[in-house]
Every structure is written in structure tokens, then in C-alpha cells.
MARLUM-315818 format. One line per 4 residues: number of its first residue (from 1); their letters; for each residue x, y, z of N, C-alpha, C. Coordinates in pm, whole numbers. Each point is the difference from the previous one (the first is absolute). Layout:
NUM = A = X Y Z X Y Z X Y Z; ...
END
This chain:
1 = XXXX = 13680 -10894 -9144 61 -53 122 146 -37 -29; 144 51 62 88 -50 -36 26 -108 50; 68 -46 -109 29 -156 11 117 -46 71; 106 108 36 67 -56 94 -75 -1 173
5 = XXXX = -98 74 -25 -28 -7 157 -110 -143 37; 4 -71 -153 -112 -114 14 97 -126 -44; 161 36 62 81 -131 -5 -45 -90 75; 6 29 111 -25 -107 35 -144 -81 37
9 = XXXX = -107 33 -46 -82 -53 -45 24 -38 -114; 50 9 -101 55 -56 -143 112 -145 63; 58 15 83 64 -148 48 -66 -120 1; -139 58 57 -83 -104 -3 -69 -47 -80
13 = XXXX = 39 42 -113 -83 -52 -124 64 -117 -120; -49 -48 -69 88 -135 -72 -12 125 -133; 129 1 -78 49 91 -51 66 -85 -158; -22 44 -88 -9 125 -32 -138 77 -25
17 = XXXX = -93 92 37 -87 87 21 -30 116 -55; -108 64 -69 -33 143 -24 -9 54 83; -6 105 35 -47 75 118 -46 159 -82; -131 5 -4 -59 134 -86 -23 133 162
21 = XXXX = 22 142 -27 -18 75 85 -147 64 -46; -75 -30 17 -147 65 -21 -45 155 18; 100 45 134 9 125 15 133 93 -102; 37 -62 -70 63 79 -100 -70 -23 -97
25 = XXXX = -47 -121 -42 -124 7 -109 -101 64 18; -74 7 82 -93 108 -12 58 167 6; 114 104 58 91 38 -42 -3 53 -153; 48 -124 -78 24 11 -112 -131 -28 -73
29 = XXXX = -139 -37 36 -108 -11 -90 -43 173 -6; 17 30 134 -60 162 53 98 121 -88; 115 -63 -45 51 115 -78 -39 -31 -132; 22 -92 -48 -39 2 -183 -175 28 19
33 = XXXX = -51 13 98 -143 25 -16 19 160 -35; 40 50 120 24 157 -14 67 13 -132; 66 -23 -20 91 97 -140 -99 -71 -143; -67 -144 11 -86 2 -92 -97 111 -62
37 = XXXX = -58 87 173 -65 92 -53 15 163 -28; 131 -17 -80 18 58 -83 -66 22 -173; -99 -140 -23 -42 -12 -79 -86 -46 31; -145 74 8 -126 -32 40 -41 -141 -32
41 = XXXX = -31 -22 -146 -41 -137 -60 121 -115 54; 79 28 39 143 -145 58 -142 -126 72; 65 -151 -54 -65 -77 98 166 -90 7; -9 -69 107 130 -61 12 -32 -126 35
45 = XXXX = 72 -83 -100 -33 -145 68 133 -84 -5; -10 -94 66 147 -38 83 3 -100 -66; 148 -57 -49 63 -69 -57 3 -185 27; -83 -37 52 -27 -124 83 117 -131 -15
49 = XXXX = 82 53 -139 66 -110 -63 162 22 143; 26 122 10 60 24 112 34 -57 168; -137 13 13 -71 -70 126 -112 -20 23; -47 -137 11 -139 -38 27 -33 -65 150
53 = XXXX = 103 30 74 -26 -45 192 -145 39 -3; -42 1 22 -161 24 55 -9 88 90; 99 35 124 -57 93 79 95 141 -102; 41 -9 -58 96 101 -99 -194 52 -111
57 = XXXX = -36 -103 -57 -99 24 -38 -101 63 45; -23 18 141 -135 52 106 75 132 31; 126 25 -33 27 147 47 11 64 -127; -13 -81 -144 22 76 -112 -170 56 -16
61 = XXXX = -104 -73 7 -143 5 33 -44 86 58; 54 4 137 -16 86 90 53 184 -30; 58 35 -86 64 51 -11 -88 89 -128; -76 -63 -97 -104 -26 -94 97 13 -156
65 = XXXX = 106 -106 6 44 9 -92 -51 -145 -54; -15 -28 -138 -46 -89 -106 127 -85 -32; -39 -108 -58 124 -116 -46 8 29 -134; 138 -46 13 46 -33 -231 38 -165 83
69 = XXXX = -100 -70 -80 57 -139 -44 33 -54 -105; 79 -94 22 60 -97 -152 41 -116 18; -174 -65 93 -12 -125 -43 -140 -37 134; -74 -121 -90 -132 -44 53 14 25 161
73 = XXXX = 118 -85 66 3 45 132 18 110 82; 105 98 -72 -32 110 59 -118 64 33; -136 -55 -96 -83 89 5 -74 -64 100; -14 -123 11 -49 -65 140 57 36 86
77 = XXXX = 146 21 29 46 0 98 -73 151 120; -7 133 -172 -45 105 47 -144 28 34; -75 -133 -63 -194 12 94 28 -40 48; 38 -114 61 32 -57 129 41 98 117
81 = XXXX = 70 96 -27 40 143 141 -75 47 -32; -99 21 -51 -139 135 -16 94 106 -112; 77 2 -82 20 105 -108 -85 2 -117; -109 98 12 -153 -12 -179 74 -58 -74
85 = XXXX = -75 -67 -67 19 -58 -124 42 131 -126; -80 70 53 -5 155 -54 97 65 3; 90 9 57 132 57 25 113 -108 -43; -23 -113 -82 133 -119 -51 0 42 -183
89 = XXXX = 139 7 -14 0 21 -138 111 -156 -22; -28 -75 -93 86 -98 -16 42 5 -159; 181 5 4 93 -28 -114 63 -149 4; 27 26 -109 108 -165 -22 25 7 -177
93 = XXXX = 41 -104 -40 53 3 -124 -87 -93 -51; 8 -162 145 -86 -91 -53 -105 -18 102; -100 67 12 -115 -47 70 -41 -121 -74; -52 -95 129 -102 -130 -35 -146 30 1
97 = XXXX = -62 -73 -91 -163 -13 2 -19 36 103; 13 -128 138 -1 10 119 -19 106 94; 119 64 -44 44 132 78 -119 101 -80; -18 58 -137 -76 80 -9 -152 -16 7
101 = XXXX = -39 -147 36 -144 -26 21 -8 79 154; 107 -35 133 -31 59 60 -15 156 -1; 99 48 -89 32 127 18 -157 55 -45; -74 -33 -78 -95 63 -61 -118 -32 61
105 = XXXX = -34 -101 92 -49 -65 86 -52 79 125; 117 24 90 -2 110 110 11 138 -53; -6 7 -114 -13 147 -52 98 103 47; 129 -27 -25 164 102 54 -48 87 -145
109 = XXXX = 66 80 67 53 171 -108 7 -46 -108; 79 -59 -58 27 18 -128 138 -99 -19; 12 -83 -121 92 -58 -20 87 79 -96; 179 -29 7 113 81 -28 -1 -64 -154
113 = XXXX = 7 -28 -113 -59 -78 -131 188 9 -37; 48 -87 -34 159 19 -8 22 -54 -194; -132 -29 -22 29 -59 -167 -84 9 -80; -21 16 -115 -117 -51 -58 -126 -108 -49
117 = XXXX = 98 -76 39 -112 -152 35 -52 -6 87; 32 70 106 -57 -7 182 -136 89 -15; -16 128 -73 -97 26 -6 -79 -90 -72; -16 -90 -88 -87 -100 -21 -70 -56 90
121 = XXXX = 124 -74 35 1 -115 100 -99 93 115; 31 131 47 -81 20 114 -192 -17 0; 20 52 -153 -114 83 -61 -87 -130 -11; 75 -127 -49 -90 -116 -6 -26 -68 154
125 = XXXX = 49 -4 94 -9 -26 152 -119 98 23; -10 132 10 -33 73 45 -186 -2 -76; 10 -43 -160 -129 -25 -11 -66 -152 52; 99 -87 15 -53 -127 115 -64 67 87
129 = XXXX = 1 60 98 -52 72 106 -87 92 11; -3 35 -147 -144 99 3 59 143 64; 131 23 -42 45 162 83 113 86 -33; 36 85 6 79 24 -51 113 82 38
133 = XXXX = 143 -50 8 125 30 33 80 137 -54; 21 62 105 75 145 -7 145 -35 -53; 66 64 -96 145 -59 -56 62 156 -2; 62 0 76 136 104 -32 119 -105 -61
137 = XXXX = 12 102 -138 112 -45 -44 177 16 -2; 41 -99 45 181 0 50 35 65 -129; 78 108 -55 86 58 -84 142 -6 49; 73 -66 -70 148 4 29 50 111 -85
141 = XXXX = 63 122 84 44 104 -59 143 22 -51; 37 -131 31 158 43 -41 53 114 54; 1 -53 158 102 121 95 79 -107 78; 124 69 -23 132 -64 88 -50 35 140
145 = XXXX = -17 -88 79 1 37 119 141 11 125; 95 -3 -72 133 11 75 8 -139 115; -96 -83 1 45 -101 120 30 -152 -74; 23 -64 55 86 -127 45 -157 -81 -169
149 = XXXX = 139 -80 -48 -98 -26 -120 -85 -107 -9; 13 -61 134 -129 -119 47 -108 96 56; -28 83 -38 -103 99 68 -37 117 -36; 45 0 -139 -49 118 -103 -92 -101 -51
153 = XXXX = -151 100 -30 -57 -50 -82 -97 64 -95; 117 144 -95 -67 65 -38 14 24 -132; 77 -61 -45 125 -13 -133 -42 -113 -119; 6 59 -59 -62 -96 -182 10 -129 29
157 = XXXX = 95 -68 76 76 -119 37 -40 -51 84; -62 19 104 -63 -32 102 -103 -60 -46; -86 -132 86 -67 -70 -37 -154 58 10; -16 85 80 -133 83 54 -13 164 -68
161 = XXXX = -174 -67 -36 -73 131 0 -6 23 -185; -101 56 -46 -14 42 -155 111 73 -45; 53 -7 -121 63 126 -66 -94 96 -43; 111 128 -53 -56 131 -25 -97 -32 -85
165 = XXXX = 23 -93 -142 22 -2 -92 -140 -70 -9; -80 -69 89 -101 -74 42 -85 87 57; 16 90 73 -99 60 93 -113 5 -76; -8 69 -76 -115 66 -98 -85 -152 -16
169 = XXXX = 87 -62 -58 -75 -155 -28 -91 -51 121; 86 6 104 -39 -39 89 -144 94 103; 18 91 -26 -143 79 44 -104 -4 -64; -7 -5 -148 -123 -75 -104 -19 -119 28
173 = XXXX = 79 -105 69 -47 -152 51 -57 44 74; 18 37 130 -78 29 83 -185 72 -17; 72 128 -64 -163 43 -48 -88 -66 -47; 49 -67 -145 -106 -83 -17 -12 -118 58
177 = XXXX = 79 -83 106 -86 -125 73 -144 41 40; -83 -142 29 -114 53 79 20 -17 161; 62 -40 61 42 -34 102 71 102 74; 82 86 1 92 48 7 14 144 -5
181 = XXXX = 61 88 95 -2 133 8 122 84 48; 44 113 -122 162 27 5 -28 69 134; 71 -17 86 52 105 137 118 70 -17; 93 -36 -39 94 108 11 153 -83 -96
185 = XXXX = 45 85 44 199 -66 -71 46 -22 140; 84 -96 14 35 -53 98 169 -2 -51; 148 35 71 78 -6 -3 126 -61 149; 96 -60 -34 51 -15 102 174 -36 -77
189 = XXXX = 68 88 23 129 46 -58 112 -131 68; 5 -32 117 89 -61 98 -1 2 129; 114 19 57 -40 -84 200 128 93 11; -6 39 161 99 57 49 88 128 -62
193 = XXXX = -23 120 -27 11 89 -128 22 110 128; 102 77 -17 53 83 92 47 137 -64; -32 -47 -125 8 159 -94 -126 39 -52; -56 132 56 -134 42 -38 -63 33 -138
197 = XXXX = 158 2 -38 -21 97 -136 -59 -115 -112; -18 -122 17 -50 -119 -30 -166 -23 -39; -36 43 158 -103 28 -32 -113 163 -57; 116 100 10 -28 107 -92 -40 -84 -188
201 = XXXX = 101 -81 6 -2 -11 -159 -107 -73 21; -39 -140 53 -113 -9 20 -135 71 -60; -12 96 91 -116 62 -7 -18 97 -118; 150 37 -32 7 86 -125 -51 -86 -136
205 = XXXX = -2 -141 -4 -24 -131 -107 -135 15 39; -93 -28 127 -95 0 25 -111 74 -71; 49 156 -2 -32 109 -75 -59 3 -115; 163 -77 -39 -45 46 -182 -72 -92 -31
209 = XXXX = -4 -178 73 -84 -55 -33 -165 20 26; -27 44 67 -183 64 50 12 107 -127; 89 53 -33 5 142 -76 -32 -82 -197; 55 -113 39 -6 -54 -167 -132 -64 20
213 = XXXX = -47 -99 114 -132 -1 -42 -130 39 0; 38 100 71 -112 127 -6 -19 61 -170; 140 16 -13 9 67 -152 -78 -84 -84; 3 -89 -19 -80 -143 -68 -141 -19 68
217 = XXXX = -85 53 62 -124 -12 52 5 -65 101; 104 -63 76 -61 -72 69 -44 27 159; -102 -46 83 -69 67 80 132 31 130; -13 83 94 56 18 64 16 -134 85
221 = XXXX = 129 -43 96 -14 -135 77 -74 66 159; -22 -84 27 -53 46 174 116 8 107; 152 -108 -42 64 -53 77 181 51 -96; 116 -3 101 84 15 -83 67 -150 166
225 = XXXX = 76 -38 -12 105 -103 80 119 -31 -37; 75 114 81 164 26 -35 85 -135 109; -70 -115 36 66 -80 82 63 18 152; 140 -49 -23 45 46 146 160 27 -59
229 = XXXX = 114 -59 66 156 -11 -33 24 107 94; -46 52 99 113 56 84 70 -24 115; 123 7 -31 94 -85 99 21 50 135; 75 -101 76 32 73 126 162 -25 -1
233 = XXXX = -1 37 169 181 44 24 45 -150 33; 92 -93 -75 -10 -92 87 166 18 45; 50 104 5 142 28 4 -34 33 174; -71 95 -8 30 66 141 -165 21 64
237 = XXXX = -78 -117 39 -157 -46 10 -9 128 115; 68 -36 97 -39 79 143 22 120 0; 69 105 -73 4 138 -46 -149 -9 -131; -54 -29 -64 -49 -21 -101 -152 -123 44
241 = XXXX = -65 18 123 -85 -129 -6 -127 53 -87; -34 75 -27 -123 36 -104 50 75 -119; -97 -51 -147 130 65 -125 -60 124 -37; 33 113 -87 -41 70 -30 -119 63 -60
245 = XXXX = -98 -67 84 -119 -21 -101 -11 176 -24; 24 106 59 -49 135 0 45 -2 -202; 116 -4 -49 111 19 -102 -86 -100 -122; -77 -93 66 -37 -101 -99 -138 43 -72
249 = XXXX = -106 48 150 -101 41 -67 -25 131 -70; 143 104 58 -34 97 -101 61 -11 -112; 115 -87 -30 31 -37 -158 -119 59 -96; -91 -134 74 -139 -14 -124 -110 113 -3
253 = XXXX = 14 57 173 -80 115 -34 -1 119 -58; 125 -2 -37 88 120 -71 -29 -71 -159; 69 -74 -59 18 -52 -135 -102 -77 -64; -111 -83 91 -95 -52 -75 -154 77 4
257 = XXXX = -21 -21 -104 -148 121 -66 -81 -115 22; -84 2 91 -126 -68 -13 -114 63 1; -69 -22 -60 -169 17 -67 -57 14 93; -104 107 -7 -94 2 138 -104 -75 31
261 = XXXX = 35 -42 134 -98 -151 46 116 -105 -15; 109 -4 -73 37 -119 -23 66 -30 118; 20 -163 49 56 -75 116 180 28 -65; 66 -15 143 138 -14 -32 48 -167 131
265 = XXXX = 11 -140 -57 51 -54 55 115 -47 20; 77 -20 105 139 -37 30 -26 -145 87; 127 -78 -64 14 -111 61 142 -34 59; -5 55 156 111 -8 108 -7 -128 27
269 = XXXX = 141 -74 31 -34 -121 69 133 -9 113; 154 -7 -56 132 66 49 16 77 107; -50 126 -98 11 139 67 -88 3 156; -127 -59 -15 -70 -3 120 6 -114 146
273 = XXXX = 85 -99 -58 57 -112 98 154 -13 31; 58 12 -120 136 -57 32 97 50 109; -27 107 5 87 52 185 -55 -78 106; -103 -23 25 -104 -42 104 66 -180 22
277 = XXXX = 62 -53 -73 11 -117 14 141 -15 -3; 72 -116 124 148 -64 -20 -51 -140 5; 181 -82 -8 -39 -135 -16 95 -21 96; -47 -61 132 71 -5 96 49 -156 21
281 = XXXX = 150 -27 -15 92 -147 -6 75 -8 105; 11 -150 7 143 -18 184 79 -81 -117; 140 90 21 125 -47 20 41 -175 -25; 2 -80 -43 29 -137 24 142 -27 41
285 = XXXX = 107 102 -94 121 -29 45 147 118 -91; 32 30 42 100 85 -47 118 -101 -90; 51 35 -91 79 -63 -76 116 64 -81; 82 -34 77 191 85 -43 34 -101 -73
289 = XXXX = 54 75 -184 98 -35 -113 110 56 1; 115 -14 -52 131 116 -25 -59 128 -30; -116 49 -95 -36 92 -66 -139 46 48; -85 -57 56 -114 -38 50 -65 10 139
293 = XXXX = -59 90 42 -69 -55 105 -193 97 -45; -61 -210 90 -94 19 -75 -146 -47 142; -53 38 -19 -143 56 112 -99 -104 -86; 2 -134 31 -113 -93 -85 -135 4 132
297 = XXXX = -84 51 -65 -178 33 71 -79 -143 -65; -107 -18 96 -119 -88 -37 -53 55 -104; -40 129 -39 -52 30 -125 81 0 -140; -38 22 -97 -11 -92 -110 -9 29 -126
301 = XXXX = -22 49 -139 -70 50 -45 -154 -38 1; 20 -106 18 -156 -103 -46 -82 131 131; 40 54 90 -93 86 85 65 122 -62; 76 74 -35 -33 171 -72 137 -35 -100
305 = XXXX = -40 15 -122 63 -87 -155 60 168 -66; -99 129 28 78 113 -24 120 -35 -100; 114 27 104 150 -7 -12 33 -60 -44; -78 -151 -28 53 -155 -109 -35 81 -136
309 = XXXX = -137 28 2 -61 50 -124 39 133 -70; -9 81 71 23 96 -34 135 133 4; 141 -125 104 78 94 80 -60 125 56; -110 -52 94 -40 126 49 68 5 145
313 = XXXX = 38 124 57 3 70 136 -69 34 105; 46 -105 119 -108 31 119 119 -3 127; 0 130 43 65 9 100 -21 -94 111; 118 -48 68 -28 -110 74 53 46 178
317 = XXXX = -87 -54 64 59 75 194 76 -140 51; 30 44 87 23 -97 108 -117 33 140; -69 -97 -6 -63 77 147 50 -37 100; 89 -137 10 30 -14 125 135 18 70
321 = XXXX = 98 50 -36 126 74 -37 38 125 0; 92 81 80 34 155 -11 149 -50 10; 71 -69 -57 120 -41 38 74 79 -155; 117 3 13 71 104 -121 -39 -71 -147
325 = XXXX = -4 85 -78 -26 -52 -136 96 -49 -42; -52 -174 -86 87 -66 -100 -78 -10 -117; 125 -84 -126 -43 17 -97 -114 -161 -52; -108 3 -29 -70 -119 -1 -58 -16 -178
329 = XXXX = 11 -99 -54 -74 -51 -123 -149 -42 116; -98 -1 -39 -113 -11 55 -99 -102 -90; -6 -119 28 -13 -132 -75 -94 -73 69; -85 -91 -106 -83 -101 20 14 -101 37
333 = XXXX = -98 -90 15 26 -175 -24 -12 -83 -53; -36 90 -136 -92 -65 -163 144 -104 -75; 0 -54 -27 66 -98 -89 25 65 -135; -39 157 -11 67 58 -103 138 149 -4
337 = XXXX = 72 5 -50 86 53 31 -68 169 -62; -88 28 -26 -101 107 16 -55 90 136; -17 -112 118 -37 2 69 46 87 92; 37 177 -33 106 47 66 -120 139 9
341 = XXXX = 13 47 154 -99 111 -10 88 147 -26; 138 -15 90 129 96 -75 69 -59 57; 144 114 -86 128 -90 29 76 193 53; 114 -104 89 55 144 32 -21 127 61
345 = XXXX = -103 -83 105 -45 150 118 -5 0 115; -33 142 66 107 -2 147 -146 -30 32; 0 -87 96 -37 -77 95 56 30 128; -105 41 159 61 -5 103 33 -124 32
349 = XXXX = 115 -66 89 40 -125 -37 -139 -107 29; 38 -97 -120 -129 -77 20 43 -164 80; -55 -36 40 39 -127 108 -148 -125 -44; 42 -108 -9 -160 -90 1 -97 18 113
353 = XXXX = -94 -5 -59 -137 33 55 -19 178 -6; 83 48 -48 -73 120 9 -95 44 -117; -85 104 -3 -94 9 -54 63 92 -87; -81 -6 -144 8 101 -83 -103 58 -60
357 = XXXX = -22 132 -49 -115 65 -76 16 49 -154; -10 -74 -87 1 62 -100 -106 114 -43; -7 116 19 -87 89 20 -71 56 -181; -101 87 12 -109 -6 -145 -11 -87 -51
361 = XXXX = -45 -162 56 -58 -79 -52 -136 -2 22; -58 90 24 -162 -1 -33 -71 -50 -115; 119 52 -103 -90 -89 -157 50 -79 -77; -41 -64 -33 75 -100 -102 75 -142 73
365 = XXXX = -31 20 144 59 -88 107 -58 -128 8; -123 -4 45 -44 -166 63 -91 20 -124; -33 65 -48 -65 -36 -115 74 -83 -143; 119 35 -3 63 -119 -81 79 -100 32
369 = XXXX = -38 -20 160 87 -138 47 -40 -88 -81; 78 -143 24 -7 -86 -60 31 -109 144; 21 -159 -79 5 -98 105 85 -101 -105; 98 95 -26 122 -68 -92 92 -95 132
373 = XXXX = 46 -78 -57 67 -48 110 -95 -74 89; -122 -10 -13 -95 -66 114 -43 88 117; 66 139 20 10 75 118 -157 45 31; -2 32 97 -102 85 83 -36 156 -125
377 = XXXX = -136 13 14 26 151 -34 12 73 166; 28 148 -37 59 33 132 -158 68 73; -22 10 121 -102 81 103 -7 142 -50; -105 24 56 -50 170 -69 -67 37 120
381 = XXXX = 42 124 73 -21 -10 145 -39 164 -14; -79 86 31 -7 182 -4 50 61 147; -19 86 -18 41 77 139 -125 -36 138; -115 31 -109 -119 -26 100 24 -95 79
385 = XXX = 67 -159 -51 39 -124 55 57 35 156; 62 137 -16 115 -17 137 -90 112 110; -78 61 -23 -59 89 106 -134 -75 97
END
């Protein structure tokens, strides 16, 4: 639904606000479904750490795609919308007791094992219970993933996932627990990755690793889980609202050798929301320096932190404005001088009270607000809301 034609119903709302388009999300669930099956065994499960709105959740469900969680609540969050337990794979670095009593509890897929103590730790939980826990193991392959370095996480240095140098170790823990049963290698390189050839190498590492422990006896896996990291356009969203999933899934169907029968899982979370969502702000007041002119909005980082965190890019509208373009710094009301979503862009002229859209905030948006400053977190409103 475009969002300029739902201005002015957006007037009436206390702001600052999500506003998710459901009909571009589903859209975009219906294409990575198609180009998934390019590879018969593909299961796809959605990135929850991204977005966990709930009605975002009933169309990822609906859709029959599975969750990646990484953490106790996500996984409530996802029985709670009706997503199987059966279809949740949960990673982290530090799972709690807590968290993996449930996990093993409601019986999800298989846990992501990121260390060698964790397989203990699972293996002793898991014989509390009398049952026993599926572990695909995280291998950090040491691949540059070309993106932003709060969000690589595939590199010797990085805090997640086994080394090479461990694997082997780490699949004899597993075998011999009594508790416990290897499912597959589980990998996840980084976030937002716009060069394919990334995940070619990927799968080319993938290879030789099934290829070395085959060579060594060891049984074939059932499961391989190449993660997610593919980015979208956040330069030019509305030429670009769904990403290339066609380019992504044949990467792997071309370059990765999987075993017959074996599962191939991917964990989208970005790629499948972040067009679908802006963060829609009013204007408080325009503000002229000698050098300066600056567009201060109700939003914040504490409601989409992106750009604090990461200097990330989100094209920003005017919806309520067709007046000639000026030049605007585009600013918060946070008490930190961070607090800047950009600086230096044409803006149709902006006036107080008018509205703004910072557009592909579908992920990473209200899910890491905060209530710094004492503030409000901001409303989360879908399209469905307005029909």
C-alpha cells in the first residue's frame, strides 16, 4: 500500500511509528519461495532477530517458512503465532540453561552449537529430560564477507561459531554424547552481503569440508545451513523493493554439492522484511546555522539506531511536501550528538509538522529500540491496519 496515499491517515497517528506493508511482504515471501526451488531439499527459515511484530510472524508461517532464533524469547514468541517447534533452529554464542531447557522441551529442529563446552552443557540438559537434542554445528570459515564490520561474522576474529581447526573435535563430542545427535554444519558468514561471489566461496569451503570428513569415515550429515546475509537496496528501495533472491539461490545451486537426501537450510531475515517496512516521523521544527540547515524529527535513534550504529543508509521522503528541494541534515532529539539519521540531502522543502519516511526499515527497526532518554518506544501499525 503506498504510503503516500495513507498520509493522511498517518496525521492521525502519535508518531514516531512503523508502518509494515504486508502486501509487499508477502510479495517478497512468494519470490524467495520460488527461486528457493531451485534446490529441491531448500527449507527457509526467517531471521526473527530482524523482526518479531507478530503479524510479520503469521505471514512468515503462513507462507511455510521456519524460524532461526537466538534467544529463549524468540522461540516463544514463534509458538505463540503457530510456527512448529519443528521448523525453529536456535543459535547464539551464549545460550542459558533456561533457554535450552526450553529449546529441548518443545522439541525445535536442532540447536546451532557455537563452542565446545555448549555441546556439554546441551548434552547434560538434554539427559535431565530424558531426550535428546539435534546439534548442527556453527563452523566459522574464515570468509570476508565484504560488509560493514559490526556484522561480519565469519572471520577467525569474530566472536561466533567453531574454528576449522575444532570441527573434527567437535563432531566426535557430539557422536559420542548420549544425549545428542549430529544434524548437520551450520554456517553463517555475515548480514547484508551484496557480492555473490561470497557466497560461492562459501559453498566452495562447504565442499571440501563434507569432502574431509567423509574422507575420515565420518557418516554422511542429513543437514548442511549456509545461514542468511543477503542484502537489500537501501540506496534506491522503490526501483529495488524485492532482492535478488533468483542470483542468490542459484549461487548455491550451482557451487554447493550436496549429498543425496541431504536438507539445504537458509536463514533470511533482512532480505525478506526490510523493504516492507519505513519509520514514519513529524517534523518538530526546522533549524537554520551559517552552514547548517537541519530537519530535527520526533524519532530518534532509541526507535531505528541503524545509522547511530552502524552509519547505515535509509533513504528518507517527505510525504507531506512537493515544494522545491533543499538541503537538510536530518536529526533527532536524543541528547547525543550521534543522533543523526543523514546529513546533507535534498529534501522537498521540509516545514514543521510535516511527515517523514525513512524507508527499508523493516529490519533491525523496532526491534532494537530502546527507551534511552525515558522515551516512548515507537507504534507498529501494518497495512492491514488501514483497509
Amino acid at each position: 500500500m503506498d504510503i503516500y496515499a495513507l498520509k493522511e491517515r498517518f496525521e492521525q497517528l502519535e508518531t514516531p511509528f512503523y508502518y509494515y506493508d504486508t502486501d509487499l511482504l508477502d510479495r517478497t515471501l512468494d519470490e524467495a519461495r520460488r527461486y528457493a526451488a531451485l534446490i529441491p531439499t531448500a527449507e527457509i527459515h526467517f531471521a526473527v532477530k530482524a523482526n518479531a511484530n507478530p503479524v510479520i510472524l503469521r505471514h512468515v508461517r503462513d507462507a511455510g517458512f521456519g524460524a532461526d532464533c537466538v534467544s529463549g524469547g524468540e522461540i516463544e514468541r514463534c509458538l505463540e503465532v503457530g510456527i512448529p517447534a519443528n521448523k525453529i533452529v536456535y543459535a547464539g554464542v551464549g545460550k542459558t540453561d533456561r533457554e535450552i531447557r526450553l529449546g529441548i522441551e518443545r522439541g525445535i529442529l536442532c540447536f546451532n552449537v557455537e563452542s565446545l563446552p555448549e555441546i556439554e552443557i546441551i548434552d547434560q540438559l538434554a539427559a535431565e529430560q530424558q531426550k535428546t537434542a539435534r546439534i548442527a554445528l556453527r563452523i566459522n570459515p574464515n570468509i570476508d564477507a565484504h560488509t560493514h564490520k559490526n556484522i561480519t561474522t565469519g572471520l577467525e576474529e569474530n566472536k561466533f561459531g567453531i574454528s576449522l581447526d575444532d570441527m573434527e573435535k567437535a563432531v566426535q563430542a557430539v557422536m559420542k554424547a548420549a544425549n545428542l545427535e549430529l544434524f548437520g554444519l551450520h554456517f553463517h558468514i555475515g548480514s547484508q552481503i551484496l557480492e555473490f561471489d561470497c557466497f560461492e566461496a562459501l559453498s566452495k569451503k562447504i565442499n571440501e569440508l563434507q569432502d574431509l570428513l567423509e574422507s575420515k569415515g565420518y557418516p554422511t550429515l542429513p543437514s548442511i545451513n549456509v545461514g542468511g546475509g543477503l542484502g537489500v537496496d537501501y540506496a534506491q528501495p522503490e526501483k529495488h523493493p524485492v532482492p535478488d533472491f533468483e542470483s542468490y539461490f542459484a549461487t548455491f545451486a550451482k557451487h554447493l554439492k550436496l549429498r543425496p537426501g541431504q536438507s539445504l537450510h537458509f536463514e533470511l531475515g533482512r532480505a525478506l522484511c526490510a523493504q516492507c517496512g519505513s519509520l514514519i516521523t513529524r517534523t518538530i521544527l526546522v533549524k537554520k546555522t551559517k552552514t547548517k540547515q537541519f530537519a530535527i524529527v520526533d524519532a530518534g535513534f532509541t526507535d531505528l539506531i541503524r545509522p547511530a550504529l552502524y552509519q547505515a543508509h535509509h533513504q528518507i521522503v517527505n510525504l507531506s511536501s512537493r515544494a522545491p528541494k533543499e538541503t537538510y541534515d536530518v536529526v533527532g532529539p536524543i541528547c547525543e550528538s550521534s543522533d543523526v539519521f543523514d546529513t546533507d540531502i535534498q529534501l522537498d522543502a521540509v516545514s514543521r509538522g510535516d511527515l517523514l519516511a525513512l524507508l527499508s526499515a523493516g529490519a533491525y527497526g523496532f526491534v532494537m529500540a530502546s527507551q534511552y532518554n525515558c522515551r516512548r518506544l515507537p507504534g507498529e501499525y501494518t497495512s492491514e491496519d488501514f483497509k
